[in-house]
C-alpha positions as CSV (number, residue, x, y, z in Angstrom):
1,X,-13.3,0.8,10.8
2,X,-16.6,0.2,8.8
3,X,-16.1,-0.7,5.2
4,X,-17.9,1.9,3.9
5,X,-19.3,2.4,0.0
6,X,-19.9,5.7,-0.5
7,X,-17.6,8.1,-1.4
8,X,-19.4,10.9,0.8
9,X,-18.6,8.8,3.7
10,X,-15.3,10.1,3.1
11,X,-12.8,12.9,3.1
12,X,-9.4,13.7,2.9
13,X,-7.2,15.3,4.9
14,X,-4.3,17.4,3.2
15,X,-2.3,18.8,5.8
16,X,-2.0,15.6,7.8
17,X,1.1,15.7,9.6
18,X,2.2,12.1,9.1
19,X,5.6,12.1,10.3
20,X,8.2,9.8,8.5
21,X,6.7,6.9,7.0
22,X,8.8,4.2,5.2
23,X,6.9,2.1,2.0
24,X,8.7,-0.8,1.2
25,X,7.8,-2.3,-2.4
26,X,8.8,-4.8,-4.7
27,X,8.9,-3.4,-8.0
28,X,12.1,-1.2,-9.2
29,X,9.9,1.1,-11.1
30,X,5.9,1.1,-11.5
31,X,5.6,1.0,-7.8
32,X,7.5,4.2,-7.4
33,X,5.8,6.0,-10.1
34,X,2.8,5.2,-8.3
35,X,4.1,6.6,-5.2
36,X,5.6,9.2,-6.5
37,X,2.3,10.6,-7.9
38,X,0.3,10.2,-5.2
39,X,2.4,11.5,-1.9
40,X,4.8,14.1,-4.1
41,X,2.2,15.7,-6.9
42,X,-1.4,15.0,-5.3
43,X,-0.6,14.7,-1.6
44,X,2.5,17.1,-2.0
45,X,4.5,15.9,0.9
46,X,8.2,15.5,0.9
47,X,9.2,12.6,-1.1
48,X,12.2,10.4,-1.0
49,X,13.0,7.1,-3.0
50,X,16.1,4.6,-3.4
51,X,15.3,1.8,-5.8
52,X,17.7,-1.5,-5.6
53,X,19.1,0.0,-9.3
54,X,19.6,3.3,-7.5
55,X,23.3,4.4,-5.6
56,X,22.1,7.1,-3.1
57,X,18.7,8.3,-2.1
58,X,16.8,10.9,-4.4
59,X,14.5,13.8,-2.5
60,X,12.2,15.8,-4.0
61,X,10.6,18.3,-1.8
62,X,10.0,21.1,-4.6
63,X,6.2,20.5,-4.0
64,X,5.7,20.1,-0.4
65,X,2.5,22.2,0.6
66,X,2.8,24.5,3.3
67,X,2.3,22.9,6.5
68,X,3.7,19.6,5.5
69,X,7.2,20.3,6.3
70,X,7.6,18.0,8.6
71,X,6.2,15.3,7.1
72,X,7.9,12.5,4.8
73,X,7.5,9.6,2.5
74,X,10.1,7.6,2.1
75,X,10.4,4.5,-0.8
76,X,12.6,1.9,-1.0
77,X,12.2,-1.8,-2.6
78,X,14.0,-5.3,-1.4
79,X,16.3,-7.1,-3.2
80,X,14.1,-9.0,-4.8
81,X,9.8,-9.6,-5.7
82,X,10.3,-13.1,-3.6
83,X,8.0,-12.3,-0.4
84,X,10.5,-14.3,1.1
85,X,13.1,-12.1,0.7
86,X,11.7,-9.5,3.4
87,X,13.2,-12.4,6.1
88,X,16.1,-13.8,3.7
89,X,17.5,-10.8,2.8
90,X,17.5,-9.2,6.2
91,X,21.0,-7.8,5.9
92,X,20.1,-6.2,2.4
93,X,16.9,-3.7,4.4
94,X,19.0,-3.3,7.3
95,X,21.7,-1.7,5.7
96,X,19.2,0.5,4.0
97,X,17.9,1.3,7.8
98,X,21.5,1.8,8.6
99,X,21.7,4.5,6.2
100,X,18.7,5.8,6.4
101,X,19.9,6.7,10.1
102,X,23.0,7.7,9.3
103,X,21.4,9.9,6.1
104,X,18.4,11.7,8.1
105,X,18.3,10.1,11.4
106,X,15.5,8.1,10.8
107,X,15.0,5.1,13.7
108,X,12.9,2.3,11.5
109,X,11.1,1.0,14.8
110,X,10.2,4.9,15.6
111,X,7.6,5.5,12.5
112,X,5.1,3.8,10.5
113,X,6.9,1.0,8.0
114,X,4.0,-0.3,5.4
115,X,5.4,-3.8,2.4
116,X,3.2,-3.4,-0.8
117,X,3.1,-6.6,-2.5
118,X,1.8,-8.9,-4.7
119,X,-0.2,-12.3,-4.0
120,X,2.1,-14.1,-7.0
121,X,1.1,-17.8,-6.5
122,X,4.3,-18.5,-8.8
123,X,6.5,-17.4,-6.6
124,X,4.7,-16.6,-3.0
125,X,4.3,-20.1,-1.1
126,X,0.9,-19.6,0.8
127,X,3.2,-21.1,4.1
128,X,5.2,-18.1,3.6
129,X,2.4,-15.5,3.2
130,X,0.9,-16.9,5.4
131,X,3.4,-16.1,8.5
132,X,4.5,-12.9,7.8
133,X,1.2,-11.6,7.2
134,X,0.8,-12.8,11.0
135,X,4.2,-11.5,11.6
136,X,3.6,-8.0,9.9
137,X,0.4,-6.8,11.2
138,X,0.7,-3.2,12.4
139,X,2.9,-0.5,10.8
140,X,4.2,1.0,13.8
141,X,3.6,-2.0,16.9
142,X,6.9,-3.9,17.2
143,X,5.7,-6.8,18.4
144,X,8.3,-9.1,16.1
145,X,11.8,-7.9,16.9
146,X,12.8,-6.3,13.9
147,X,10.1,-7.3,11.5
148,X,8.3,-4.1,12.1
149,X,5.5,-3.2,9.9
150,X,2.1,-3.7,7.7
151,X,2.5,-6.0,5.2
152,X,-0.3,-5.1,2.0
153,X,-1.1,-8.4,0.0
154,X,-2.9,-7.4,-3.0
155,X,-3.9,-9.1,-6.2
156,X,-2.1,-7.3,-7.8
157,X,-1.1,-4.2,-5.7
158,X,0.2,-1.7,-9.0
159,X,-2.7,-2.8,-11.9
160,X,-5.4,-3.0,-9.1
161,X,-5.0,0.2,-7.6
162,X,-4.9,2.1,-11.2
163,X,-7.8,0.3,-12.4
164,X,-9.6,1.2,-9.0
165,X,-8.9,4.7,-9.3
166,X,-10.6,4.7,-12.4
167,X,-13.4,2.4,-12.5
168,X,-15.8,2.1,-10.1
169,X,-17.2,-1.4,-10.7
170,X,-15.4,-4.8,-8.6
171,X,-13.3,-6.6,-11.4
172,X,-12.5,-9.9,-11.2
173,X,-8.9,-10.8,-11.9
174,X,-8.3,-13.4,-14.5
175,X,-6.0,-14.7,-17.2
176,X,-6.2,-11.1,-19.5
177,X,-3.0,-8.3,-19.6
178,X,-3.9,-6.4,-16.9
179,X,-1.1,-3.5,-18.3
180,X,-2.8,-3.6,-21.9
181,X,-6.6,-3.0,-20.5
182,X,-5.0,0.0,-18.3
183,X,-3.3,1.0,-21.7
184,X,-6.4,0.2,-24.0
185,X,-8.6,2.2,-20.9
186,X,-6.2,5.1,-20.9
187,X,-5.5,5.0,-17.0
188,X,-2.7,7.0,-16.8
189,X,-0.6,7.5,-13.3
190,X,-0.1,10.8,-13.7
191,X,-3.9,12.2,-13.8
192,X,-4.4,10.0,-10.5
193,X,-6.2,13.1,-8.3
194,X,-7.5,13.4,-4.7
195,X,-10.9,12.3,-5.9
196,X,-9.6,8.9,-7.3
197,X,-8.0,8.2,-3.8
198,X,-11.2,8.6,-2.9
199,X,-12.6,6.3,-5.2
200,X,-10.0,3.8,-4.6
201,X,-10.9,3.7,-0.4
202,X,-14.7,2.9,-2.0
203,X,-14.0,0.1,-4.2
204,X,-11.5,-1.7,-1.6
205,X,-13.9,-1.8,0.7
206,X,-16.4,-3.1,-1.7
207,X,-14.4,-5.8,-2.6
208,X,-14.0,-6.4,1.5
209,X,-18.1,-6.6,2.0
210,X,-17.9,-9.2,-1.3
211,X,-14.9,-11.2,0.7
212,X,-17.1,-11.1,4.1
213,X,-15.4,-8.2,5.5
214,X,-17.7,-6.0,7.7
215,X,-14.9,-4.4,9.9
216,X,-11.6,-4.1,10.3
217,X,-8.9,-2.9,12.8
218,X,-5.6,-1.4,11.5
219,X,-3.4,-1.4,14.6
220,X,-3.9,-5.9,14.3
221,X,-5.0,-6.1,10.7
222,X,-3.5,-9.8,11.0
223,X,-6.8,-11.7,11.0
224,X,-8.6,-9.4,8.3
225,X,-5.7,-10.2,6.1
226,X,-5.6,-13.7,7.5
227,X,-9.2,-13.6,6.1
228,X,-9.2,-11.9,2.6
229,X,-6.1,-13.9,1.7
230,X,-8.8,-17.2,2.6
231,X,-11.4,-16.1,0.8
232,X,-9.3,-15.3,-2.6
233,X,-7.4,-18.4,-2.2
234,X,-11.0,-20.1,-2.2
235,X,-11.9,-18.7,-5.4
236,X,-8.4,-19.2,-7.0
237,X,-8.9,-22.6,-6.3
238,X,-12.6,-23.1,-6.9
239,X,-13.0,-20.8,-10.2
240,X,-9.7,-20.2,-11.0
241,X,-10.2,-16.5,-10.6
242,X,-10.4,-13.6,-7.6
243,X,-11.3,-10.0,-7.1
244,X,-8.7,-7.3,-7.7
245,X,-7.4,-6.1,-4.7
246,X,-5.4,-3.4,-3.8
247,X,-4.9,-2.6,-0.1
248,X,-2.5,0.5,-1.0
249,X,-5.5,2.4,0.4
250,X,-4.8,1.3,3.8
251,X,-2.1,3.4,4.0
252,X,-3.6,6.6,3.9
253,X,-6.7,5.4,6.5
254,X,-3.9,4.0,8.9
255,X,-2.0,7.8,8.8
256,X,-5.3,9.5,8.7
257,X,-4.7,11.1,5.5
258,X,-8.8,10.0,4.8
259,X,-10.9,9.7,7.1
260,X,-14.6,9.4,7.9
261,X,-16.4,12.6,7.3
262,X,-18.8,14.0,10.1
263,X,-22.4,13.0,9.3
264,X,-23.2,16.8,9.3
265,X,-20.8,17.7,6.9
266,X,-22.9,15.4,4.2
């Protein structure tokens, strides 16, 4: 795909039959607020979540738009924000496969599985980031056993995405509270709307053309990502600072949920 920068190159589908899709974050609460707003209240699919603080799995379908019956959202976080722990804690996710399975007969290699995470140089060696971003570069091409999916690095994935729904200039992210300027801004989850997805596609790929980014390919998004991860380490290292990044948008171009408009619909 292009990376376009222009909303108008751009539209969004609503009654997109996506299937079951499974987002696997890891935050235990801002992430699924997040989520929550955008697939349950703008998107209104069926929506179901299990945090690691969370017993059972939680629907809510109240809202599901007519025609998207079929379709669902699934959330669910690992056992911990370590990167590392989507390999280490292998028997943690699978049980939560197991269950999802048992639960609603849900085969994790048979839909689209998307990781939303966070660069983190604290706690993310760039080794590890590194190989899984090779390993997890499709969200529905096994090509790794059971490591099926597309993993989203972002800088950072929950603040980026807010702020990108909002503002339309390329930020750079450095040593101020990203929470407070959200706060101090007023960008609030919960008046996220259709046209701020939009928004959010636009000011990704922005950042992309800044990061040397012309195209991209979602079905082997390993080199791209291989790429953008490059590029911000470069500045991180060279001026201590990098673009925010979200790449939560990549979701809803990989399930067709936006999409390029026609030219003659302009």
């Amino acid at each position: 795909m292009d990376c376009l920068d222009t909303i108008k190159s751009l539209k969004i589908n609503l009654k997109r039959n996506i299937g079951t899709i499974l987002i696997i974050v890891e935050g235990a609460s801002d992430e699924f607020e997040l989520l929550k707003q955008i697939f349950r209240n703008v998107l209104h699919y069926n929506y179901i979540e299990k945090s690691r603080n969370q017993c059972n799995f939680r629907n809510y379908d109240e809202f599901v738009m007519s025609g998207n019956e079929n379709s669902r959202v699934i959330v669910i976080n690992a056992k911990n924000s370590n990167l590392s722990s989507i390999k280490k804690d292998k028997d943690y996710l699978n049980e939560l496969y197991i269950k999802l399975y048992v639960e609603y007969g849900i085969d994790i290699k048979n839909i689209n599985v998307y990781f939303i995470w966070d660069r983190d140089v604290n706690s993310n060696p760039k080794e590890i980031v590194k190989e899984l971003i090779e390993i997890l570069g499709s969200s529905n091409d096994n090509k790794h056993g059971d490591m099926n999916g597309l993993l989203l690095l972002s800088y950072p994935c929950l603040e980026s995405y807010i702020i990108s729904c909002y503002d339309d200039r390329k930020m750079f992210l450095k040593d101020h509270d990203l929470k407070k300027y959200i706060k101090d801004h007023a960008y609030d989850i919960s008046r996220i709307n259709r046209y701020m997805l939009l928004r959010a596609v636009v000011m990704m790929h922005k950042v992309f053309l800044e990061l040397g980014v012309n195209k991209y390919n979602l079905d082997d998004f390993s080199k791209t990502s291989l790429k953008l991860f490059g590029k911000q380490e470069e500045m991180l290292k060279n001026r201590k600072y990098c673009y925010l990044l979200s790449l939560i948008s990549l979701i809803f171009l990989d399930l067709n949920i936006i999409s390029l408009r026609e030219s003659d619909e302009y």
